[in-house]
PyMOL Python script that loads the backbone (N, CA, C, O; Angstrom):
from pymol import cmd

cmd.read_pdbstr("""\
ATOM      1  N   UNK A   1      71.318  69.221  16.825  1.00  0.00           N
ATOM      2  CA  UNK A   1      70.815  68.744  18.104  1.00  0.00           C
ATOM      3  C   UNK A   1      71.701  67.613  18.611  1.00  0.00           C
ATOM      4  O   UNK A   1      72.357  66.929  17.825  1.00  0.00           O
ATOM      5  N   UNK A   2      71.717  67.417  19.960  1.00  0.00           N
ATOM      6  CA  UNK A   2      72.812  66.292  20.361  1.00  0.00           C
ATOM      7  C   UNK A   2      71.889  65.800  21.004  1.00  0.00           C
ATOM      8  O   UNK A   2      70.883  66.232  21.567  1.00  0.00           O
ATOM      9  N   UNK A   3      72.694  64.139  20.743  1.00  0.00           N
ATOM     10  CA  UNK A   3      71.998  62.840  20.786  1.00  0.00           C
ATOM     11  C   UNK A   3      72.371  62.727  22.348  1.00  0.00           C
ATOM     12  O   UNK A   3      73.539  62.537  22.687  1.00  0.00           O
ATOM     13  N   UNK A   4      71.346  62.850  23.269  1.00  0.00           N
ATOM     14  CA  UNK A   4      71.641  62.202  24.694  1.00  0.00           C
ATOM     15  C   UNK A   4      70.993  60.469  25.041  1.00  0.00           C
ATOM     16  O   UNK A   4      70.076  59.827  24.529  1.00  0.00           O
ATOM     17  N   UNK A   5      71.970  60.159  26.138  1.00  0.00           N
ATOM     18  CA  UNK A   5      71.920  58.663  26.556  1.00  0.00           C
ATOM     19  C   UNK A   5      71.943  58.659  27.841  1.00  0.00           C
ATOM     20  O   UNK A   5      71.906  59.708  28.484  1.00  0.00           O
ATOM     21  N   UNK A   6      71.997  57.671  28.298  1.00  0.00           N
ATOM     22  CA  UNK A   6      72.102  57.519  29.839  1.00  0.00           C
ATOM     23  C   UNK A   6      73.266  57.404  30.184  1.00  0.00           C
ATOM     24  O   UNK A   6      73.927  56.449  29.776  1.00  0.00           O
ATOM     25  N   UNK A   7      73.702  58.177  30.867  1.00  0.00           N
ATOM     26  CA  UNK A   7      75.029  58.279  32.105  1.00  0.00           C
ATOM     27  C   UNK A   7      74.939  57.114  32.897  1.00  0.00           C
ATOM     28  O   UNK A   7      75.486  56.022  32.743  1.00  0.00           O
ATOM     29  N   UNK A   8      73.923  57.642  34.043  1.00  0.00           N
ATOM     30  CA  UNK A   8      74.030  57.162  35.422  1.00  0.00           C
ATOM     31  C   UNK A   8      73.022  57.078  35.734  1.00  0.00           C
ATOM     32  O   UNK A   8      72.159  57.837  35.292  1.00  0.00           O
ATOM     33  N   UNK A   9      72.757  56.092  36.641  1.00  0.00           N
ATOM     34  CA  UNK A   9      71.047  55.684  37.794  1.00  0.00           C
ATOM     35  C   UNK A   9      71.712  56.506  39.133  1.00  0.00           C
ATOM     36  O   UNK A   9      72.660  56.230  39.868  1.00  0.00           O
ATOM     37  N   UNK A  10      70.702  57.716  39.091  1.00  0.00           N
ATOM     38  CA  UNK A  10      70.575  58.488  40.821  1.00  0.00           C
ATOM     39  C   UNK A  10      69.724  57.642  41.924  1.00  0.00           C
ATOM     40  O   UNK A  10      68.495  57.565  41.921  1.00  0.00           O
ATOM     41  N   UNK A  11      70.537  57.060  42.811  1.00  0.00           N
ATOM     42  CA  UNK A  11      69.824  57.095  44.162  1.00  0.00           C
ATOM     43  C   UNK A  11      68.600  57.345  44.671  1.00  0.00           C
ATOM     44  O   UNK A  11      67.760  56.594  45.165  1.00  0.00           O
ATOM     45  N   UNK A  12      68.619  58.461  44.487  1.00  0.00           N
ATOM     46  CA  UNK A  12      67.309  59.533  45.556  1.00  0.00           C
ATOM     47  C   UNK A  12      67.202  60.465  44.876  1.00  0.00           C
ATOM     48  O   UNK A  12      67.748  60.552  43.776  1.00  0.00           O
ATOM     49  N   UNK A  13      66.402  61.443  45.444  1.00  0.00           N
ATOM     50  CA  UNK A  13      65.689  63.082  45.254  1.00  0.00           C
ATOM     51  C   UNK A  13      66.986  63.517  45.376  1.00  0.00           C
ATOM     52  O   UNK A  13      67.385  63.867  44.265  1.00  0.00           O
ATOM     53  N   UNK A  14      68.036  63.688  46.441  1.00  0.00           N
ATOM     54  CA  UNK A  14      68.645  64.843  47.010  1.00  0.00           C
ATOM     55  C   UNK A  14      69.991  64.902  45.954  1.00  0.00           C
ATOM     56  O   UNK A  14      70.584  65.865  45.467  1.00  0.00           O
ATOM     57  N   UNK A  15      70.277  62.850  45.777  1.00  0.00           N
ATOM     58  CA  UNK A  15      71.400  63.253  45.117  1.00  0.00           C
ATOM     59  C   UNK A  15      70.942  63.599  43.311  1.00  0.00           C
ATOM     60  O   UNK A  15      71.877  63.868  42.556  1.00  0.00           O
ATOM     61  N   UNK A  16      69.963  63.575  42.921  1.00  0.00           N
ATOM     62  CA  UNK A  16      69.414  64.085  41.849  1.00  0.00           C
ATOM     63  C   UNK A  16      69.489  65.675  42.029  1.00  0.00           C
ATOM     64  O   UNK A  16      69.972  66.489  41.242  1.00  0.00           O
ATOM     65  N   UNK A  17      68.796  65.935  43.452  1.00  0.00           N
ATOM     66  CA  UNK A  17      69.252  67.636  42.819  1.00  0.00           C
ATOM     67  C   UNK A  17      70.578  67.798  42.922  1.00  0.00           C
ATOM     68  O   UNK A  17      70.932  68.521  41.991  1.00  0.00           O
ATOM     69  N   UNK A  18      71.375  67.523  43.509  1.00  0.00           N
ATOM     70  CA  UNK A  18      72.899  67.961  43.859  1.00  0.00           C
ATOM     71  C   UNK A  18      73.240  67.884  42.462  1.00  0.00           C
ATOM     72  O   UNK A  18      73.434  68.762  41.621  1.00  0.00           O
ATOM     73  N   UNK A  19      73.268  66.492  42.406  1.00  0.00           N
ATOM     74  CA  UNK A  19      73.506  66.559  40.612  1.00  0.00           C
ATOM     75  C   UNK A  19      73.509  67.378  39.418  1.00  0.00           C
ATOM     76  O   UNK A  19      74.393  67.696  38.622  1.00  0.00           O
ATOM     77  N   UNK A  20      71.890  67.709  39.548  1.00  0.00           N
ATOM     78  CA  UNK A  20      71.363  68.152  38.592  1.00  0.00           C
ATOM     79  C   UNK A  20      71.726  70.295  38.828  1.00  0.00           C
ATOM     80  O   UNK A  20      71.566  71.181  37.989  1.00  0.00           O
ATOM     81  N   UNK A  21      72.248  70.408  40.359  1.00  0.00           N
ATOM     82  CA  UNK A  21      72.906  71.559  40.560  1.00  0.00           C
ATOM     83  C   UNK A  21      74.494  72.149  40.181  1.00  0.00           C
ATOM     84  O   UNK A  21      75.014  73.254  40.030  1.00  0.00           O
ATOM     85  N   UNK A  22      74.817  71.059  40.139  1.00  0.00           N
ATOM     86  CA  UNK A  22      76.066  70.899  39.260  1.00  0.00           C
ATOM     87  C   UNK A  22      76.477  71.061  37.681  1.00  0.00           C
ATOM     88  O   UNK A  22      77.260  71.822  37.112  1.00  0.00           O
ATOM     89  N   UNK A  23      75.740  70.171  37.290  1.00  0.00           N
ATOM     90  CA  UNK A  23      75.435  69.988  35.472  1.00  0.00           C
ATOM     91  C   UNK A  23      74.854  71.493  35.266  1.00  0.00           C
ATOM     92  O   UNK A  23      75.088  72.088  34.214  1.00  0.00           O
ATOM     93  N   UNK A  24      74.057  72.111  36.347  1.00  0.00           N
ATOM     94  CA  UNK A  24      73.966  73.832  35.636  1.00  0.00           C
ATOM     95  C   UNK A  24      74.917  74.531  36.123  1.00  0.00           C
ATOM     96  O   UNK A  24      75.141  75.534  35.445  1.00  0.00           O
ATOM     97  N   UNK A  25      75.439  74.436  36.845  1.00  0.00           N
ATOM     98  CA  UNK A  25      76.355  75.595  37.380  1.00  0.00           C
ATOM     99  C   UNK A  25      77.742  75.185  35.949  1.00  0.00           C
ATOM    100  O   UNK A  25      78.349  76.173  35.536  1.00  0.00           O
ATOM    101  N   UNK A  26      78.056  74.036  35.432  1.00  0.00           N
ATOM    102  CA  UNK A  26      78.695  73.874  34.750  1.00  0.00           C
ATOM    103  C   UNK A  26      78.612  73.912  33.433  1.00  0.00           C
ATOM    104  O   UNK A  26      79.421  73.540  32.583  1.00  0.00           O
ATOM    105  N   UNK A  27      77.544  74.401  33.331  1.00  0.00           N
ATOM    106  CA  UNK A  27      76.519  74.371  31.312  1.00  0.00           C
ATOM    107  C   UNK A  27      76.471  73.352  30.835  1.00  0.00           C
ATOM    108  O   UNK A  27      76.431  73.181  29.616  1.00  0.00           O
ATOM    109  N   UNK A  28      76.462  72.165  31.950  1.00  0.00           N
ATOM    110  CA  UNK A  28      76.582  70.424  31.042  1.00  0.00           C
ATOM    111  C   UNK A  28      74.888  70.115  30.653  1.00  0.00           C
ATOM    112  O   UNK A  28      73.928  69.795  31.354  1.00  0.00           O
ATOM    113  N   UNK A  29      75.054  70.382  29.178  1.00  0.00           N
ATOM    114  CA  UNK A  29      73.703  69.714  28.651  1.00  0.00           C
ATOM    115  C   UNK A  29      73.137  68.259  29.381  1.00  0.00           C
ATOM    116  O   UNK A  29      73.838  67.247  29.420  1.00  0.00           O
ATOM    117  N   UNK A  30      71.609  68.338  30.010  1.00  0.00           N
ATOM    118  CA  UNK A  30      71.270  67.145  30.683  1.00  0.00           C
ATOM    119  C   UNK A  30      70.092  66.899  30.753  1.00  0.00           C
ATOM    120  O   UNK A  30      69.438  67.865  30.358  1.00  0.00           O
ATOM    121  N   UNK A  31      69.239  65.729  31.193  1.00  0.00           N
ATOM    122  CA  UNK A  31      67.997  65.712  31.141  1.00  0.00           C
ATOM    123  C   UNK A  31      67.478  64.656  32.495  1.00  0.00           C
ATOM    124  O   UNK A  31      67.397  63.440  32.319  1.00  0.00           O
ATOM    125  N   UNK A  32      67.248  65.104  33.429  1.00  0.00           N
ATOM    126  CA  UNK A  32      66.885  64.014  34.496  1.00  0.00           C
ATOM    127  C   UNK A  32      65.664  63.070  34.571  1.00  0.00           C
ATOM    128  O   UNK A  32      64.644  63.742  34.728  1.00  0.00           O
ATOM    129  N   UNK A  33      65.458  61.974  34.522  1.00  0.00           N
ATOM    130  CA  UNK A  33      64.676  61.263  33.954  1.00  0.00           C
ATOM    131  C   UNK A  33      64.261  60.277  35.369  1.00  0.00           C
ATOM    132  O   UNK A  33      64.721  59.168  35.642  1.00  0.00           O
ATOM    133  N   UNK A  34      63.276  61.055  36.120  1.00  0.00           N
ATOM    134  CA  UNK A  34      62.292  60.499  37.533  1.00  0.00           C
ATOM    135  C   UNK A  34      61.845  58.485  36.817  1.00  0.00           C
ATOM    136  O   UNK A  34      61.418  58.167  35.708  1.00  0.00           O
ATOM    137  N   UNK A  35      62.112  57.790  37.744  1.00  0.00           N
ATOM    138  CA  UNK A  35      61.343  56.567  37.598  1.00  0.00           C
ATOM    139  C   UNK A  35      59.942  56.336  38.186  1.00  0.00           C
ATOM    140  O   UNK A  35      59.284  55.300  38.081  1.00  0.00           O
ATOM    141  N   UNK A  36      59.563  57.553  38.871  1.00  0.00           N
ATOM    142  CA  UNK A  36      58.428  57.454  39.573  1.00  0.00           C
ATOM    143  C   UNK A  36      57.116  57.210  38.375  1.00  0.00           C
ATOM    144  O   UNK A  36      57.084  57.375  37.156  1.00  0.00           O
ATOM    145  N   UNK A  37      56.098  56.744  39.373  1.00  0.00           N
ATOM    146  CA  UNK A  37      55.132  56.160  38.194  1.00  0.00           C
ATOM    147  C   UNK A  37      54.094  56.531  39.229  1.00  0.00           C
ATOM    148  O   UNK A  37      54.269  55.939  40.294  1.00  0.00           O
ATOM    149  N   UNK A  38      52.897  57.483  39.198  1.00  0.00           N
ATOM    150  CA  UNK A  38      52.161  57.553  40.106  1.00  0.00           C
ATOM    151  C   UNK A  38      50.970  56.567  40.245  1.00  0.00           C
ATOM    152  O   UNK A  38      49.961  56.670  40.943  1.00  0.00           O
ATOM    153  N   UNK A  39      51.428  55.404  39.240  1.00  0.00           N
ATOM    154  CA  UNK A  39      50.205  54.451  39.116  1.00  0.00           C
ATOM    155  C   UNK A  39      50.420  53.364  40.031  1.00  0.00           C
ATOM    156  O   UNK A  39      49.738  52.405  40.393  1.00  0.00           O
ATOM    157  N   UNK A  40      51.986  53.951  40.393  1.00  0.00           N
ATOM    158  CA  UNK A  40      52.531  52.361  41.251  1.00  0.00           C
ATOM    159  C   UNK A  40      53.404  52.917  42.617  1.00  0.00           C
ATOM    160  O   UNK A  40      54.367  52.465  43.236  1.00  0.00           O
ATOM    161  N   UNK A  41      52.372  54.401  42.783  1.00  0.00           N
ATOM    162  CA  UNK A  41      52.849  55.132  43.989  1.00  0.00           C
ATOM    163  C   UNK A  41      54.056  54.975  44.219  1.00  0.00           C
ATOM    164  O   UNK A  41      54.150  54.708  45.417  1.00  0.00           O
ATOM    165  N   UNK A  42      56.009  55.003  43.284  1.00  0.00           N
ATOM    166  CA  UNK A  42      57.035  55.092  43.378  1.00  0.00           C
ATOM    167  C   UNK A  42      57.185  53.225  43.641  1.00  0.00           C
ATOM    168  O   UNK A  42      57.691  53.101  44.756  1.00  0.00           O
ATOM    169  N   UNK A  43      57.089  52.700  43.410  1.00  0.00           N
ATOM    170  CA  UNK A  43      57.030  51.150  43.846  1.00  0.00           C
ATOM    171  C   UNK A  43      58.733  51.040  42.571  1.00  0.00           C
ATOM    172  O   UNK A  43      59.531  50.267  43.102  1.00  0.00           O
ATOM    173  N   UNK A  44      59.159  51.460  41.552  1.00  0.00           N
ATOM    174  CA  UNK A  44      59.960  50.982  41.174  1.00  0.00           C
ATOM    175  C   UNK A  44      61.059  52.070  41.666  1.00  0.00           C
ATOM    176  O   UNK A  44      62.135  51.575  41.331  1.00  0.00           O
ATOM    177  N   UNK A  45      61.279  53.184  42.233  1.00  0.00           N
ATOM    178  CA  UNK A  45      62.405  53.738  42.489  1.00  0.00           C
ATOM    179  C   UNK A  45      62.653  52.914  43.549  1.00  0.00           C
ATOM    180  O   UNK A  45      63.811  52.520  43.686  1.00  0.00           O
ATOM    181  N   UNK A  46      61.764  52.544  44.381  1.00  0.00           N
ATOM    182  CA  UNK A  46      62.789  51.357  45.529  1.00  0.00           C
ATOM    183  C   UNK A  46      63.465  50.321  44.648  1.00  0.00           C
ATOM    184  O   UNK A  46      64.599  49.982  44.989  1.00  0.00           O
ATOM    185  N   UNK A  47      63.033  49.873  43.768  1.00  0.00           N
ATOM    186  CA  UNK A  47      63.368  48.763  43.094  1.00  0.00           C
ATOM    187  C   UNK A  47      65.167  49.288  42.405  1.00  0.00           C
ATOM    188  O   UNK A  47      66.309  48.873  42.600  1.00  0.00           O
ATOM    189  N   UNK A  48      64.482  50.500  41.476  1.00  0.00           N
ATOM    190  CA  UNK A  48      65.552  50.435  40.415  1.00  0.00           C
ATOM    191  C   UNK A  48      66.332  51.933  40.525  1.00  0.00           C
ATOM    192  O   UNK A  48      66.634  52.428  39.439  1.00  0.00           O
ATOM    193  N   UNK A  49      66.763  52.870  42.013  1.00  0.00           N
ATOM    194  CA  UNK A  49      66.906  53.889  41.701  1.00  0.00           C
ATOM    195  C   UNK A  49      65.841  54.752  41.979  1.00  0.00           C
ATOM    196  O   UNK A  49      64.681  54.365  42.121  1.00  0.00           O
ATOM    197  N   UNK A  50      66.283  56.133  42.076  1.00  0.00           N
ATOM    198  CA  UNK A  50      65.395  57.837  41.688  1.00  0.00           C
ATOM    199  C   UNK A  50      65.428  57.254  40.227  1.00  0.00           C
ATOM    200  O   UNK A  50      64.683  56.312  39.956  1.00  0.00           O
ATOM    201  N   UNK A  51      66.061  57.654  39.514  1.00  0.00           N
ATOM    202  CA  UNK A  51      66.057  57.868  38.150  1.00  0.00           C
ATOM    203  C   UNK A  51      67.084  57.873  37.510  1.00  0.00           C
ATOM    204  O   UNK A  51      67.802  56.931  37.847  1.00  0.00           O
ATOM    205  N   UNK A  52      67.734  58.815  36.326  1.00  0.00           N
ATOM    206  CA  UNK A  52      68.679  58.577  34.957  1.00  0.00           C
ATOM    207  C   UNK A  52      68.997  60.181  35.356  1.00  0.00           C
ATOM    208  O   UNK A  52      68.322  60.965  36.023  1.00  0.00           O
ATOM    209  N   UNK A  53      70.445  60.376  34.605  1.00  0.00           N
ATOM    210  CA  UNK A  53      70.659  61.592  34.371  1.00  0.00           C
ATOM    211  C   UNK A  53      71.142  61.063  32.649  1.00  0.00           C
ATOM    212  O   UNK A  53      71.967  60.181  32.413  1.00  0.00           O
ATOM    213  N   UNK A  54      70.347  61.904  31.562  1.00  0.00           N
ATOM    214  CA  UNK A  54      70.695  61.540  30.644  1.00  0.00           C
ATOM    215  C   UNK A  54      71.656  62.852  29.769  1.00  0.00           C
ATOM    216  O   UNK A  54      71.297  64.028  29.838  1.00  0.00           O
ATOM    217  N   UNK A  55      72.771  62.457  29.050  1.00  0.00           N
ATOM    218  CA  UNK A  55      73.244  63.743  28.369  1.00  0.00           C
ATOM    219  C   UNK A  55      74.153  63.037  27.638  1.00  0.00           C
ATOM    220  O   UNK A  55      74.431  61.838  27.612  1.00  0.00           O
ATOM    221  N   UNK A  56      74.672  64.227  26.899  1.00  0.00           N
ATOM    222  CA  UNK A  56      75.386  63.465  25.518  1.00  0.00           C
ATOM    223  C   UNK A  56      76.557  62.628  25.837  1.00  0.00           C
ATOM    224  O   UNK A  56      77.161  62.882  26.879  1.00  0.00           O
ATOM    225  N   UNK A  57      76.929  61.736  25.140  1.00  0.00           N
ATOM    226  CA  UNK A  57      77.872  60.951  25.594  1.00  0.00           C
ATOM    227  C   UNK A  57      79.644  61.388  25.944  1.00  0.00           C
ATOM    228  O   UNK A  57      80.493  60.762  26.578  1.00  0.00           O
ATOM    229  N   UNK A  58      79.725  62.860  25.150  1.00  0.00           N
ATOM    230  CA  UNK A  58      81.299  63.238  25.276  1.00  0.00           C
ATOM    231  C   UNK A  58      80.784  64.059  26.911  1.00  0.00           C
ATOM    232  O   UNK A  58      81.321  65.167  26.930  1.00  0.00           O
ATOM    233  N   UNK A  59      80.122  63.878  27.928  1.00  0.00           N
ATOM    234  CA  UNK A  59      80.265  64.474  29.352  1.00  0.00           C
ATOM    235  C   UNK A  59      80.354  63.298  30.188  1.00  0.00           C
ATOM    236  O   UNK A  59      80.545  63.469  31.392  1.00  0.00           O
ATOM    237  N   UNK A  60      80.214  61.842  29.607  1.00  0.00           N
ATOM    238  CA  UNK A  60      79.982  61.404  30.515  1.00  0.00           C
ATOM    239  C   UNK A  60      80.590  61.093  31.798  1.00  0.00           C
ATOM    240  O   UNK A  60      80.082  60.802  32.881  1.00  0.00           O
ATOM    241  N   UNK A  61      82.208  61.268  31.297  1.00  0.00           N
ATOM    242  CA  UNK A  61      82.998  60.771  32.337  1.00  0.00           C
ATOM    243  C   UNK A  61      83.116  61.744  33.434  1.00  0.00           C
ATOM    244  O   UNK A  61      83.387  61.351  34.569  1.00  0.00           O
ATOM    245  N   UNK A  62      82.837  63.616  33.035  1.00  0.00           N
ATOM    246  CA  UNK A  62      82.413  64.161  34.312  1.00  0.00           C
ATOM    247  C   UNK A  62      81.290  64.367  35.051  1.00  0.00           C
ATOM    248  O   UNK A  62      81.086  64.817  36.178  1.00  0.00           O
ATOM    249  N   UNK A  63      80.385  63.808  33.900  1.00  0.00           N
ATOM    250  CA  UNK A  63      79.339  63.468  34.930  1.00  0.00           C
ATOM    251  C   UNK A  63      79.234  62.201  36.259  1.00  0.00           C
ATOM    252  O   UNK A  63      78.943  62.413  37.436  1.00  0.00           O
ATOM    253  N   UNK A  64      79.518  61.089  35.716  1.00  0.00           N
ATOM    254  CA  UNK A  64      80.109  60.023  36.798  1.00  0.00           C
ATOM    255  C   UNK A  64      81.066  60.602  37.843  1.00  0.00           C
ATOM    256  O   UNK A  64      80.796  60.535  39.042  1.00  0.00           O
ATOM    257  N   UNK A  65      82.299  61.229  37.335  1.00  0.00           N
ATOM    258  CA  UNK A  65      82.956  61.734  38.432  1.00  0.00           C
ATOM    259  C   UNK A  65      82.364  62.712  39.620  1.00  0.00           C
ATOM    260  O   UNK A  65      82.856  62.881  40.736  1.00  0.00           O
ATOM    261  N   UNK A  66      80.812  63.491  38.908  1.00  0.00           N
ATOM    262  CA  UNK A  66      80.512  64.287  39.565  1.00  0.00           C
ATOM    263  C   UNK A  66      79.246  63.628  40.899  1.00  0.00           C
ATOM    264  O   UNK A  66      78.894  64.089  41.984  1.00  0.00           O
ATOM    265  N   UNK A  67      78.762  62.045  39.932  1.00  0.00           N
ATOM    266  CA  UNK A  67      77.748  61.536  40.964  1.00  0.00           C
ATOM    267  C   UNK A  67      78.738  60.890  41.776  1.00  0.00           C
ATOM    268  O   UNK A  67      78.390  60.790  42.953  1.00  0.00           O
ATOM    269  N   UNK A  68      79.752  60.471  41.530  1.00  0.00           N
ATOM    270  CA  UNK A  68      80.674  59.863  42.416  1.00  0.00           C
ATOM    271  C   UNK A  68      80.907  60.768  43.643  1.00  0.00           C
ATOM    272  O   UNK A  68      80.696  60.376  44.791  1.00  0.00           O
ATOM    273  N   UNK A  69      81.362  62.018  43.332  1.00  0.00           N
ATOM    274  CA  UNK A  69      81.909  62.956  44.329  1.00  0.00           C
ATOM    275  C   UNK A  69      80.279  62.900  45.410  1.00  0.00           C
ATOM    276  O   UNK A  69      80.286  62.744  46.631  1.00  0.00           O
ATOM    277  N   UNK A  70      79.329  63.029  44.756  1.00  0.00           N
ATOM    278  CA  UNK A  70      78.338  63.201  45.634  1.00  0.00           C
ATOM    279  C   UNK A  70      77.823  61.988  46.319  1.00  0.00           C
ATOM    280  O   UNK A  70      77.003  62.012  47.238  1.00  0.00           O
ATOM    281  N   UNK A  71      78.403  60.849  45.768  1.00  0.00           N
ATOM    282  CA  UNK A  71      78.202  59.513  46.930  1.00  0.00           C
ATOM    283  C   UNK A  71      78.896  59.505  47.902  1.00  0.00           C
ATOM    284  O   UNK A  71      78.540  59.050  48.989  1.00  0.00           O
ATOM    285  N   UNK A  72      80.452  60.215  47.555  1.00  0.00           N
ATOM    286  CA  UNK A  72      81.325  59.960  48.440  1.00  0.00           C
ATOM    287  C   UNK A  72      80.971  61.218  49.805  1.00  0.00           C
ATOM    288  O   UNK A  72      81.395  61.102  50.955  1.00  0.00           O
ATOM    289  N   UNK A  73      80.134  62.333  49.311  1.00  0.00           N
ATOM    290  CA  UNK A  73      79.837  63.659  50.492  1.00  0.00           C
ATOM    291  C   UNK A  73      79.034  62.762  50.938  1.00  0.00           C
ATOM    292  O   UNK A  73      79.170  62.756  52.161  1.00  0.00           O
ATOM    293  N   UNK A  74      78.250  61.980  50.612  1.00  0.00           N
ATOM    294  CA  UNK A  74      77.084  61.316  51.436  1.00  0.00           C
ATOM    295  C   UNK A  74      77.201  60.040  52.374  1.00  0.00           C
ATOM    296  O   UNK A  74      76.573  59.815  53.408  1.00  0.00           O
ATOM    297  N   UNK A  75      78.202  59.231  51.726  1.00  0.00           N
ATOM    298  CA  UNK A  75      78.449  58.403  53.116  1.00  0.00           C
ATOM    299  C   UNK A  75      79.668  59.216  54.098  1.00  0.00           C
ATOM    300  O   UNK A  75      79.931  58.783  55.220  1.00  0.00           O
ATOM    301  N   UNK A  76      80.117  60.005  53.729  1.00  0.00           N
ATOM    302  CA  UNK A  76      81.382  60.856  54.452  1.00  0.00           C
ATOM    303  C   UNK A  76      80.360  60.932  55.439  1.00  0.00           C
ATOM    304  O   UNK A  76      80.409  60.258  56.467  1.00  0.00           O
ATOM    305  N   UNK A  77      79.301  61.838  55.136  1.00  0.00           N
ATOM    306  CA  UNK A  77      77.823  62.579  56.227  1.00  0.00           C
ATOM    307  C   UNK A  77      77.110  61.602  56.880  1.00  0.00           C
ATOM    308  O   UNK A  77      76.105  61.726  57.581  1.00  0.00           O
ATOM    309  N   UNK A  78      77.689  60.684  56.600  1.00  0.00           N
ATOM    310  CA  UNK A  78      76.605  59.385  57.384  1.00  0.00           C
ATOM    311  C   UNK A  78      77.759  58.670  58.388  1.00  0.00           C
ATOM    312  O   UNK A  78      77.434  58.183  59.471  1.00  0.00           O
ATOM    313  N   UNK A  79      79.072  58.671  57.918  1.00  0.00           N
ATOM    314  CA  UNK A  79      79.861  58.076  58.934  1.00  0.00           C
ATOM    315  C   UNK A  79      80.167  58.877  60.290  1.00  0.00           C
ATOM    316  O   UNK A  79      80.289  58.339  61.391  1.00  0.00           O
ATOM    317  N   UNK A  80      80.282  60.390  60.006  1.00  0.00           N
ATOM    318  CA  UNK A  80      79.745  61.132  60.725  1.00  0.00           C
ATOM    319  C   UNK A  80      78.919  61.717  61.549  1.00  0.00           C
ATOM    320  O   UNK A  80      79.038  62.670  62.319  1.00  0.00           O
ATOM    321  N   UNK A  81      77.556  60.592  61.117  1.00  0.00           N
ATOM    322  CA  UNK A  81      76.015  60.939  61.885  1.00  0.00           C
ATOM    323  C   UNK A  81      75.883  60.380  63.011  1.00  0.00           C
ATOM    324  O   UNK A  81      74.849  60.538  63.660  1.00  0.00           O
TER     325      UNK A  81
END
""", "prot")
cmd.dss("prot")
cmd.show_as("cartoon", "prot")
cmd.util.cbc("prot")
cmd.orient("prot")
């Protein structure tokens, strides 16, 4: 079994799925890890993030490269808006 850790803190919902659409299309073992708390109606994803993408530590550097690429489609789409 492989030992997963935390990569990266996602943003939002959207760039979590983009993400998390990626890591399958690529067979990258992963585990997305929501900060939502329904006791505190999402009160800490404003605070701290959507959440974690967690996976073993030998992906991490394409995983970063891959939330990177998707920060960079997203303000590209906003300088544009």
């Amino acid at each position: 079994m492989m030992d997963f850790e935390k990569i990266a803190v996602l943003d939002n919902d959207i760039e979590a799925q983009f993400v998390a659409s990626v890591l399958e299309d690529r067979s990258i073992p992963h585990v997305l890890q929501s900060y939502r708390d329904t006791a505190y109606d999402g009160l800490f994803q404003t605070q701290r993030g959507w959440g974690q993408v967690n996976a073993p530590a030998s992906y991490r550097d394409e995983i970063l490269e891959i939330v990177s690429e998707a920060r960079r489609q997203a303000a590209e789409k906003q300088e544009t808006e």
